[in-house]
N, C-alpha and C positions, 0 to 999 in steps of 0.2 A: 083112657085119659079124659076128664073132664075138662071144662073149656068154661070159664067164667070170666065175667065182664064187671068194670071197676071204672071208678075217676078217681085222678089224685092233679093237684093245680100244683105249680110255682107262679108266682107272683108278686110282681113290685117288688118290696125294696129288703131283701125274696121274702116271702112268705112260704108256706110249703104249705101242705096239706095231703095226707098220706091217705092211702085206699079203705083206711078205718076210720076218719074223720077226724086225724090226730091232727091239728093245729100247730105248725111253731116256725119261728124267724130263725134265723143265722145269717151272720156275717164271713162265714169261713171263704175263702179264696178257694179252696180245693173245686176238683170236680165230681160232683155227687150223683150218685146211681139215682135214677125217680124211675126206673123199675128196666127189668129186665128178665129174658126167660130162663126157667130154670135148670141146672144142669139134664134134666133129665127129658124134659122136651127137646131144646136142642141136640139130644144123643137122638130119639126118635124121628125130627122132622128140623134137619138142619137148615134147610129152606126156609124153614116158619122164622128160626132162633133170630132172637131183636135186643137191642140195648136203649134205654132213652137218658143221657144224663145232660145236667147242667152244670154249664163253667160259671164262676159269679165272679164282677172285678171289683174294685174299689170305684167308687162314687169319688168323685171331685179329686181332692189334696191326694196323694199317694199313702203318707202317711194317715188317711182319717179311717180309723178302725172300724168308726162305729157306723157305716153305710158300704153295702154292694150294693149291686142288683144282675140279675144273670145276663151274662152277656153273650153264651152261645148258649146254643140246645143242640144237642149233639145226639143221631138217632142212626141203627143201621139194623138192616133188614135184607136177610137172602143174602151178606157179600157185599151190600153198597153203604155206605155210608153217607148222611146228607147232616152239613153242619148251617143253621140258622143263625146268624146274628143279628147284634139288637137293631140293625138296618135293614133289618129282612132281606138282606144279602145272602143268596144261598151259593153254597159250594157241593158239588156231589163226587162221588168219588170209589172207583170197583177195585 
């Protein structure tokens, strides 16, 4: 198995930017994978296997469509889970 190293950012009002330097915004309220390992690592080395995604909420009015920005960063590693929010409040969690 090879072993390769990457950046990919979320940012503001989100912006995204993927491991290929693919650029683009959304507004979605869902929670979005920004990467994770893949079935076949986690079969080999369940220890290693990791998740990283982002929850994004709505900005201001309830109603206003057209602004999120992420409000947790949700990451777990080995069995623990650690969720960041936009107060850098962390919670951790086995």
């Amino acid at each position: 198995m090879s072993l390769e190293t990457g950046l990919c950012l979320v940012t503001g009002d989100p912006h995204y930017i993927t491991f290929d330097g693919t650029v683009f915004t959304t507004q979605t309220l869902c929670r979005l994978i920004v990467s994770m390992t893949t079935d076949e690592v986690a079969a080999e080395t369940p220890d290693a296997s990791f998740y990283v995604y982002v929850q994004n909420l709505r900005r201001g009015n309830p109603d206003n469509i057209k602004a999120s920005y992420p409000n947790l960063i949700i990451f777990g590693i080995g069995g623990t889970e650690f969720v960041i929010h936009a107060n850098f409040t962390v919670m951790v969690s086995k």
